[in-house]
C-alpha positions as CSV (number, residue, x, y, z in Angstrom):
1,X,-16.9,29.3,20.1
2,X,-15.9,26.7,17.6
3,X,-16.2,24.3,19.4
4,X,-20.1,25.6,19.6
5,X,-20.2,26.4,16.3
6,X,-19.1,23.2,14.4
7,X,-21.5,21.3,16.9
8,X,-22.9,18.1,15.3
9,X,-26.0,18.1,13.6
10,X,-29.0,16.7,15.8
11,X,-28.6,19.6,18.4
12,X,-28.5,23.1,19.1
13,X,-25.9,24.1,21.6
14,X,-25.7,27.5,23.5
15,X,-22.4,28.6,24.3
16,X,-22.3,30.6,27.7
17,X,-19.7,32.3,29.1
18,X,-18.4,31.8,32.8
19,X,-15.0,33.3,33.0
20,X,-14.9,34.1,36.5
21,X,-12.3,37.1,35.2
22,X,-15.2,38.4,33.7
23,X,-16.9,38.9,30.0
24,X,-15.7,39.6,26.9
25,X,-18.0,38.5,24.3
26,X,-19.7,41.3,24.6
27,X,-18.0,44.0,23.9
28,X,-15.4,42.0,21.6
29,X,-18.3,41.5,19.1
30,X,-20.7,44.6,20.3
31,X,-23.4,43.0,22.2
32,X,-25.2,44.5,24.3
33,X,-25.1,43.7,28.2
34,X,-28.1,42.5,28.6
35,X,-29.5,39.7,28.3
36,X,-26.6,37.6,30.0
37,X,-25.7,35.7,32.2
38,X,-27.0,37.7,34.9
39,X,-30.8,37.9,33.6
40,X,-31.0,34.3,33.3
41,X,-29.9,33.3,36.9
42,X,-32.5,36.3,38.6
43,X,-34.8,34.8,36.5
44,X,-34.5,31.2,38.5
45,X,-35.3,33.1,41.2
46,X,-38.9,32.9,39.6
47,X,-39.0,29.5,39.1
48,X,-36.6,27.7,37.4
49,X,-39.1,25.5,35.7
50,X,-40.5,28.1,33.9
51,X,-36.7,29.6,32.6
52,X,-36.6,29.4,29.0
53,X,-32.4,30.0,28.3
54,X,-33.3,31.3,24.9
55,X,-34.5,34.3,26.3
56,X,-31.1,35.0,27.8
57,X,-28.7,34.6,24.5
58,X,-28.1,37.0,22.1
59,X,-26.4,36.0,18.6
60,X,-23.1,36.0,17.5
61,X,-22.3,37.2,13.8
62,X,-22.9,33.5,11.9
63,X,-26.2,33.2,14.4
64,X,-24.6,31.2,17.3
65,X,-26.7,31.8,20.4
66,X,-24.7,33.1,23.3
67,X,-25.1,33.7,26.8
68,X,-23.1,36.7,27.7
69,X,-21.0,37.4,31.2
70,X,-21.0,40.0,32.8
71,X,-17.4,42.5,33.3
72,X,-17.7,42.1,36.3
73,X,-15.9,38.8,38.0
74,X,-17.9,39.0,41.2
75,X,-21.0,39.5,38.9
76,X,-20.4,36.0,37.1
77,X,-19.6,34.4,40.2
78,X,-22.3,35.1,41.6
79,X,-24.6,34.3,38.6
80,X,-22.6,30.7,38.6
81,X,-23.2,30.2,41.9
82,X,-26.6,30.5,41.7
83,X,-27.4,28.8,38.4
84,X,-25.2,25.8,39.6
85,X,-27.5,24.8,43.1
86,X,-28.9,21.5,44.0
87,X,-31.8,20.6,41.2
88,X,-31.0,23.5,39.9
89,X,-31.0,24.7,36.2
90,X,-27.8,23.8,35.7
91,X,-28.7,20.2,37.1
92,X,-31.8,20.0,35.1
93,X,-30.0,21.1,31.5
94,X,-27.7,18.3,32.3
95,X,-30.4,15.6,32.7
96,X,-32.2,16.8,29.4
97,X,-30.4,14.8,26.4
98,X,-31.8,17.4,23.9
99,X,-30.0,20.6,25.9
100,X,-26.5,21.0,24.9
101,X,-24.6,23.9,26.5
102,X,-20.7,25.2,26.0
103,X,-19.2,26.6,29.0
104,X,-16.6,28.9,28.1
105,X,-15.2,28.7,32.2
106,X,-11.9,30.7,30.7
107,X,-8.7,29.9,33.1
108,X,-8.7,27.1,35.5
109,X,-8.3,28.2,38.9
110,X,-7.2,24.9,41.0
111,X,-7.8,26.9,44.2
112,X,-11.4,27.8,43.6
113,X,-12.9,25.8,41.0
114,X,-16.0,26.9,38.8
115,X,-19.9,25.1,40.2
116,X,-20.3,24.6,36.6
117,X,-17.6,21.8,36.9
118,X,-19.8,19.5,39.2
119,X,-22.5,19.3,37.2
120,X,-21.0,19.2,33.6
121,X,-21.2,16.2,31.6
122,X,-17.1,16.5,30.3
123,X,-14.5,19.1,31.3
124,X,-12.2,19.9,28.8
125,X,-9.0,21.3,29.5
126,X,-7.0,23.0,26.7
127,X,-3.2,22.9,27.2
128,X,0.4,23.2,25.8
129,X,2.0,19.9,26.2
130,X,5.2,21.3,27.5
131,X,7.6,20.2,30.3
132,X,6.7,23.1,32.8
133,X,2.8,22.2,32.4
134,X,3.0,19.0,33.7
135,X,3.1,19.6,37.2
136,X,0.5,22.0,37.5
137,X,-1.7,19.7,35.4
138,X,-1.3,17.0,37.0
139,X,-2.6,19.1,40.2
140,X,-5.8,20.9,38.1
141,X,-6.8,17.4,37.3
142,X,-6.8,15.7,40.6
143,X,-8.7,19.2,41.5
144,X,-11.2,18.4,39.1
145,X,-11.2,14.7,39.6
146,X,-12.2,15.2,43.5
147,X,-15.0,16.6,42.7
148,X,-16.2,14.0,40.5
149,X,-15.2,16.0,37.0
150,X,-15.3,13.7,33.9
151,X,-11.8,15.3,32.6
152,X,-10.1,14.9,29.3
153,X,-7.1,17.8,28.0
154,X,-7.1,18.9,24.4
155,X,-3.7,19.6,23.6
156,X,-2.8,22.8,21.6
157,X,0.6,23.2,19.9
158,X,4.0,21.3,19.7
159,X,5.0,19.4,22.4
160,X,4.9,16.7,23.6
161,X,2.1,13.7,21.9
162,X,-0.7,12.7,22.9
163,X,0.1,8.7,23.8
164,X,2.6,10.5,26.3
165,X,0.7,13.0,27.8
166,X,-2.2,10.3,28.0
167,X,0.4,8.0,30.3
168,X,1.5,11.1,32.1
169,X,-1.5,12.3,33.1
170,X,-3.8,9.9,33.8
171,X,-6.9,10.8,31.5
172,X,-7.7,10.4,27.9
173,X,-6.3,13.1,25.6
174,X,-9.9,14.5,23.3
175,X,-7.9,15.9,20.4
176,X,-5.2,18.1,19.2
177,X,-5.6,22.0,18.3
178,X,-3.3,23.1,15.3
179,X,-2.2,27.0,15.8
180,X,-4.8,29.1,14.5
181,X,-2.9,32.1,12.9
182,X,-5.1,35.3,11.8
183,X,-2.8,36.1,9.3
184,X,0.1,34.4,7.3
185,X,0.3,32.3,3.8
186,X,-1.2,29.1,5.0
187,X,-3.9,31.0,6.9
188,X,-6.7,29.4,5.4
189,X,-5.2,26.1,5.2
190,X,-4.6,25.8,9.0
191,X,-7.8,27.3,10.0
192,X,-9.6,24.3,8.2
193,X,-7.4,22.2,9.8
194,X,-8.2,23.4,13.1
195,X,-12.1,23.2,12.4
196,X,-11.6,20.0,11.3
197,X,-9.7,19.5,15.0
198,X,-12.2,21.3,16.8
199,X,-15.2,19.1,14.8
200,X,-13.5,15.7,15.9
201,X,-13.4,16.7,19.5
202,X,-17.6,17.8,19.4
203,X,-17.9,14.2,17.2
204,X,-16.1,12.1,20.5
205,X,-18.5,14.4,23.3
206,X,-21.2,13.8,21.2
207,X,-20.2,9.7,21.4
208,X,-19.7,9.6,24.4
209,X,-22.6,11.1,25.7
210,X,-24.9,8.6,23.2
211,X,-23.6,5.5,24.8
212,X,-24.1,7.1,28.5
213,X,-27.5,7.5,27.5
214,X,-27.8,3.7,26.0
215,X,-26.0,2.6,28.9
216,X,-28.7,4.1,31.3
217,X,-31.8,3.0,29.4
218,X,-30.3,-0.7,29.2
219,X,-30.2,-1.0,33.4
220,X,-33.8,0.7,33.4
221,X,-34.9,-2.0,31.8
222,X,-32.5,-4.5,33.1
């Protein structure tokens, strides 16, 4: 959501939720159950030219458009499934530079890995850089990486820093996340600074994606 949220300016991003464990958003913030997730992928069944994704979102409080999940986990895989087919609408969101949408895909499941991952632009991974995560991180990324997943880890916490998780892993490291208390003395102080965390990883997506974009127009012409 923050990541969503603190967005650069230029776009208007839609954060969607695809936890394959099932939806939250809802009823953490009272929604309502429909429209979600599940509206917008019968409504490809139409024609997916004619979907309009702004019709599926409702508003979080501070006006964020959303895309809610449905509870159920078989529900939202099978809305993924189907929103995530060849030339699809997930396909054709990805080829428009003036559609930015969040995935919220919740926890990484190695074993069964989310369609949104094939088509999405970057696949951000948010980890603890401890010892014990190593291993199976190494494993989720070569997942990902098979599949042809742009992958990068945003690291959360102490641990280990970034230059060696960088070498360890393999893949570029986006950003660090402070901890984000609710409560405590320096609450207000560390939420900035995790805004401020969140705003720099949107502001390297955001890059990257801008010299993908020059990089294809210079070999159309070339």
């Amino acid at each position: 959501m923050t990541l969503t949220a603190l967005w650069p300016s230029g776009a208007s991003p839609t954060l969607i939720e695809a936890d394959a464990a099932g939806g939250t958003l809802a009823g953490r913030f009272g929604l309502s159950p429909s429209p979600s997730l599940t509206t917008l992928a019968a409504a490809v069944y139409s024609s997916v030219r004619d979907v309009r994704i702004g019709d599926h979102t409702q508003q979080l409080p501070g006006g964020l458009p959303v895309v809610v999940a449905p509870t159920d986990p078989a529900g939202v895989r099978a809305a993924v499934t189907d929103l995530a087919v060849a030339d699809g609408l997930l396909e054709r969101a990805a080829e428009d530079p003036d559609t930015v949408l969040v995935f919220d895909c919740g926890r990484l499941d190695a074993g069964q890995l989310s369609p949104t991952l094939v088509v999405a632009d970057e696949v951000l991974l948010v980890v603890r850089p401890l010892p014990e995560m190593v291993g199976p991180l190494n494993a989720a990324i070569k997942s990902l990486q098979s599949i042809g997943s742009r992958v990068r880890v945003v690291l959360r916490g102490a641990g280990y820093d970034a230059e060696e998780m960088s070498r360890t892993l393999g893949v570029e490291v986006a950003g660090r996340l402070p901890e984000a208390p609710e409560t405590g003395l320096f609450v207000r102080s560390r939420r900035a600074a995790y805004a401020r965390s969140v705003q720099h990883i949107a502001l390297g997506i955001t890059g990257h994606a801008q010299r993908k974009t020059a990089a294809g127009a210079s070999e159309a012409v070339a």
